[in-house]
C-alpha positions as MATLAB code, in Angstrom:
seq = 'XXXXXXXXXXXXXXXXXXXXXXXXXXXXXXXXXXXXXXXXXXXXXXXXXXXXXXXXXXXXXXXXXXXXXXXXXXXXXXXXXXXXXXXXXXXXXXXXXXXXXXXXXXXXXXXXXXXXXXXXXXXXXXXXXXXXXXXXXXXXXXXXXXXXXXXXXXXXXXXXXXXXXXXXXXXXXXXXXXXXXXXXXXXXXXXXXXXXXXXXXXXXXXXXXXXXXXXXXXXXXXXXXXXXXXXXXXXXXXXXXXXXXXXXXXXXXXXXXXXXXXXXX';
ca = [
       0.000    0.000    0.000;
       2.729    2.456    0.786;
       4.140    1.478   -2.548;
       1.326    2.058   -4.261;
       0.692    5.496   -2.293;
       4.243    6.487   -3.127;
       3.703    6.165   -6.694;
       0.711    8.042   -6.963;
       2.339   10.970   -4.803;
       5.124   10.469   -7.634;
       3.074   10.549  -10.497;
       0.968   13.680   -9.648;
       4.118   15.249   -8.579;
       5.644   14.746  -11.975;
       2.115   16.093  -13.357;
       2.665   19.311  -11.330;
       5.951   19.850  -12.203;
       5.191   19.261  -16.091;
       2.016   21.870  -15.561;
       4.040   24.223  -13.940;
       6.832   24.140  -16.373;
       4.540   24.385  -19.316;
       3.069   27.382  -17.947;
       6.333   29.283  -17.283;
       7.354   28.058  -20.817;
       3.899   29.866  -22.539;
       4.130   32.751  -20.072;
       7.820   33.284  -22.052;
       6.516   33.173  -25.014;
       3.835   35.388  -24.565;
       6.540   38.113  -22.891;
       8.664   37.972  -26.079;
       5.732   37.630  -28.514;
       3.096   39.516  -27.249;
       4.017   41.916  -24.512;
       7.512   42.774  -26.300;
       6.392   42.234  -30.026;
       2.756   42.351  -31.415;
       2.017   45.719  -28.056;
       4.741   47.569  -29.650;
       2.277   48.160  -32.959;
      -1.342   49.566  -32.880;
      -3.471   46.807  -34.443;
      -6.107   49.516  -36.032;
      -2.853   50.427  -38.733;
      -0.120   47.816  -37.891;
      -2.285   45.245  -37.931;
      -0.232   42.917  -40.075;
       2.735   43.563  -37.999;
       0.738   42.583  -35.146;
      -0.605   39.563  -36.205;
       3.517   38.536  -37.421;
       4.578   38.841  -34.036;
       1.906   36.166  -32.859;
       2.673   33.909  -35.505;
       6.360   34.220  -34.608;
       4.920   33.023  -30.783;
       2.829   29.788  -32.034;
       5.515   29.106  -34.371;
       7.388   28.395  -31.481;
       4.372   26.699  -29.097;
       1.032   26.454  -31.560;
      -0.313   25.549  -28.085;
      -0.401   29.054  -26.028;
      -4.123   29.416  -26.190;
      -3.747   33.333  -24.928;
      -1.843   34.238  -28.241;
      -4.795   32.416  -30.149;
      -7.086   34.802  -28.768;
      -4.980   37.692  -28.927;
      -4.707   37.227  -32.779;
      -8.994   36.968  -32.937;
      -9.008   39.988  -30.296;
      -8.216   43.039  -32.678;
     -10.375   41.480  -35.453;
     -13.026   41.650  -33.203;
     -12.802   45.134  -32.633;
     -12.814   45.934  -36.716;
     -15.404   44.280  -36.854;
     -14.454   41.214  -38.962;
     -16.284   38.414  -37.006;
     -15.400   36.013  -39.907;
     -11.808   36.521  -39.556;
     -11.089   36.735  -36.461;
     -13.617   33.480  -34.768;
     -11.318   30.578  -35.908;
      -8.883   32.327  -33.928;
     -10.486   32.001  -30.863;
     -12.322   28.564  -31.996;
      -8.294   27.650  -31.548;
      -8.140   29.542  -28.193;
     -10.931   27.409  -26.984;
      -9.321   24.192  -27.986;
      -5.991   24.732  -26.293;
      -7.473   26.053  -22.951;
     -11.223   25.483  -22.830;
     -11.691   26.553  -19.423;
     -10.538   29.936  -20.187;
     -11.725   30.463  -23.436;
     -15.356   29.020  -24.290;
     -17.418   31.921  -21.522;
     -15.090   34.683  -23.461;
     -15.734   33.349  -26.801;
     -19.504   33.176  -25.812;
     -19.384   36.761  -24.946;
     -17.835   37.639  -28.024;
     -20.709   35.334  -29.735;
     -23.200   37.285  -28.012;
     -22.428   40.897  -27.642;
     -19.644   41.128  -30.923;
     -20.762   38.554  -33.928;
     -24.014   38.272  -32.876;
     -24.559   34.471  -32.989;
     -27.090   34.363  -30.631;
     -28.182   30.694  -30.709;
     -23.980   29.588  -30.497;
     -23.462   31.872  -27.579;
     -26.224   29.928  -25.481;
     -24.614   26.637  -26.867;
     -21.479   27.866  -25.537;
     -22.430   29.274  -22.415;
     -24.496   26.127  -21.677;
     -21.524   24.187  -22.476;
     -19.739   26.496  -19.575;
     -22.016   26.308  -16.985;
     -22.088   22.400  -17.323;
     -18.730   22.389  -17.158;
     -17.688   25.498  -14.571;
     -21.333   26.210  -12.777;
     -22.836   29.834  -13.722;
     -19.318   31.867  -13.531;
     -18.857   35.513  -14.975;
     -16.942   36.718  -18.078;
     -17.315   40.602  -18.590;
     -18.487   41.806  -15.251;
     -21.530   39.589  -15.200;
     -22.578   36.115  -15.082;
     -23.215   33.548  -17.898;
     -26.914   33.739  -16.916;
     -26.757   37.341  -17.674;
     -25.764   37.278  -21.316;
     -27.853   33.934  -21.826;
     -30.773   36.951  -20.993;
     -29.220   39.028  -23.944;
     -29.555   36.101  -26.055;
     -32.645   35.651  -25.430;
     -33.617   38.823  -25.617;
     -32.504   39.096  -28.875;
     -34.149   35.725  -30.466;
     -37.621   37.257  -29.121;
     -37.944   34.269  -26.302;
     -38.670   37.302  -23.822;
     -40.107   34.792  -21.087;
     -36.863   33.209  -20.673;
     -34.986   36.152  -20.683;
     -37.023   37.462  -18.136;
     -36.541   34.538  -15.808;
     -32.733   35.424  -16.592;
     -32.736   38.788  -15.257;
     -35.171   38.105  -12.678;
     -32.734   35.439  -10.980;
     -29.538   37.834  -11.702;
     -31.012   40.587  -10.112;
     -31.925   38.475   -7.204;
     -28.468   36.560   -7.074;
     -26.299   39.536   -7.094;
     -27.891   41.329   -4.541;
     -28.575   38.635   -2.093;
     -24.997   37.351   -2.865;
     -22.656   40.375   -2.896;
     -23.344   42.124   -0.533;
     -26.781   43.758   -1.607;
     -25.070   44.862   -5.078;
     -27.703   46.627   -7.335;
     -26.446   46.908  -11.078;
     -28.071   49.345  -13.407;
     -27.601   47.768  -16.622;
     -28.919   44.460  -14.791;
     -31.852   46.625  -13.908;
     -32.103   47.461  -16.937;
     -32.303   44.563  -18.861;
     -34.790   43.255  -16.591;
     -37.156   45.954  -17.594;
     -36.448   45.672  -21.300;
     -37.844   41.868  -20.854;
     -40.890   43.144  -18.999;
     -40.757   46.469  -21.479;
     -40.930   43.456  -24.307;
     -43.867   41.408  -22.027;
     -45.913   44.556  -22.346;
     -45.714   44.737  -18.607;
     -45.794   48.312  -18.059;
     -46.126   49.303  -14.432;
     -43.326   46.009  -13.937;
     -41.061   47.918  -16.268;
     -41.381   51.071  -15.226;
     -40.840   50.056  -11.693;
     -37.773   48.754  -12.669;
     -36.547   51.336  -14.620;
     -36.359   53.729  -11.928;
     -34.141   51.247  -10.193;
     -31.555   51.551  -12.640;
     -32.096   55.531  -13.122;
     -31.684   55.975   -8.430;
     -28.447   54.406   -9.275;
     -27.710   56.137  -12.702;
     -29.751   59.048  -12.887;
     -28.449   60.071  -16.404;
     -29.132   56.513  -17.650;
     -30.178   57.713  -21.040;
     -31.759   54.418  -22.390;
     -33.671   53.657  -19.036;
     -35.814   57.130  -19.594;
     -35.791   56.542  -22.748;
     -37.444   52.652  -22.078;
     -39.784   54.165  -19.532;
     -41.042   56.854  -21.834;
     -42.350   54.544  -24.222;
     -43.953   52.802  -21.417;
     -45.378   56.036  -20.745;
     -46.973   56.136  -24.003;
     -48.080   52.670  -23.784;
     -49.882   53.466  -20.807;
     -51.672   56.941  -21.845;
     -49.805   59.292  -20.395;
     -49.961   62.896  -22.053;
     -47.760   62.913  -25.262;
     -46.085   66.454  -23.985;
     -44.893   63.862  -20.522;
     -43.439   61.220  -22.784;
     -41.885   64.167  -25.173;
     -40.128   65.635  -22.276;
     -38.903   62.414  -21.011;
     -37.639   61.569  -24.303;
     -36.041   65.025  -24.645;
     -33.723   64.707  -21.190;
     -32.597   61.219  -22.386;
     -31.693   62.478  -25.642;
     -29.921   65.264  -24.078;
     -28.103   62.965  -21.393;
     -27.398   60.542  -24.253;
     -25.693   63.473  -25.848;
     -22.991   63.955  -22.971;
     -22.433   59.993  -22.949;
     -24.491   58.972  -20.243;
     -26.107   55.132  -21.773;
     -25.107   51.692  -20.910;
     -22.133   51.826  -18.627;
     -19.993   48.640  -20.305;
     -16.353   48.767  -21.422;
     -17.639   47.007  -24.539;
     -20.033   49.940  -25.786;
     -16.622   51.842  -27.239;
     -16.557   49.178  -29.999;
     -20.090   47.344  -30.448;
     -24.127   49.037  -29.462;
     -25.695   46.795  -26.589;
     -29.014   45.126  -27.086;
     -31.564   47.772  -27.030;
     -29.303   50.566  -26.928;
     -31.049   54.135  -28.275;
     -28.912   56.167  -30.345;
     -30.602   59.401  -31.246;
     -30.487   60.668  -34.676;
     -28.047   64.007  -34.740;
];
């Protein structure tokens, strides 16, 4: 028995050390490739010289799942889905546990693939329980996607358990783009009073929340109100919308959220 114990203790020893030394060996590689390579160029007009660097890096170790996704990354961001999602299809398959939530995100609020994103984050969840990628859980953007393929029941249920989560959770945390997605899928229920209700959660937190008024005003008008009251409303959010004041996510700089209101100039 202590033979037997003395082996295992060996063998996931020598498993450690391999782990170990295969991570300091990728984290090289991404210092000379990446940090001290592709960073020195702008992507947006070096993007060639960019991408050399990285090819220079999985030349060397095609397995360093990070450089994958840094070569799908500035793609992305230009907008060429096509290009850049093999790319990270390869960042998944090197380090899945990483990888598959981000590329779900990037499914979801990027590309657009609203049906793969679910797959994806389903796949996640099963794997690594309902985690976060982006500030928010995989729940959260499941709601999105939902939102987006009309199934506004489901995302409903989404929002309704996210909202409920975070604040019972961490330490009574209220979100006002979680808020506000909540409304949108009782905006989308025709649930008026619900959404309005819920709406003015997000704008006590974010009182310049330009899409929230802008939600609630149409509620307004869905519910009779005078159209002078809804025209006013309508007026302030186009005016806070004006000085930058919508959704509040890092993301917004390079792709419009789900039910985001730009005004016409």
């Amino acid at each position: 028995m202590k033979t037997i114990t003395s082996l295992f203790s060996f063998f996931f020893t020598i498993l450690s050390f391999g782990q170990v030394s295969t991570n300091k060996a990728h984290d090289a590689i991404v210092d000379e490739f990446l940090t001290n390579c592709a960073e020195k160029h702008n992507y947006i007009f070096e993007m060639t010289e960019w991408q050399d660097c990285l090819d220079q890096g999985l030349k060397k170790d095609s397995t360093v799942a990070y450089l994958w996704q840094q070569k799908a990354m500035p793609y992305f961001k230009c907008k060429k889905y096509e290009v850049g999602m093999p790319f990270l299809d390869k960042a998944v398959f090197y380090n899945k546990e990483r990888w598959l939530s981000y590329r779900a995100f990037m499914k979801c609020i990027f590309s657009h693939e609203y049906k793969d994103a679910i797959i994806d984050f389903d796949d996640a969840i099963k794997l690594y329980g309902n985690s976060y990628v982006m500030d928010h859980s995989f729940n959260f953007y499941k709601g999105l996607c939902y939102l987006q393929l009309n199934e506004y029941e489901k995302a409903e249920k989404l929002f309704d358990d996210y909202v409920n989560d975070i604040y019972k959770n961490r330490q009574q945390l209220e979100h006002p783009t979680a808020y506000f997605y909540q409304g949108i899928a009782k905006y989308e229920l025709k649930k008026w009073d619900e959404a309005i209700a819920v709406f003015d959660k997000a704008l006590k937190i974010y009182p310049e929340f330009s899409d929230a008024k802008y939600y609630k005003a149409i509620c307004w008008l869905k519910q009779g109100k005078s159209r002078e009251e809804v025209v006013a409303l309508v007026g302030i959010a186009r005016e806070d919308a004006a000085k930058g004041f919508s959704i509040n996510e890092d993301n917004t700089i390079y792709e419009t959220y789900p039910y985001q209101k730009k005004f016409a100039k």
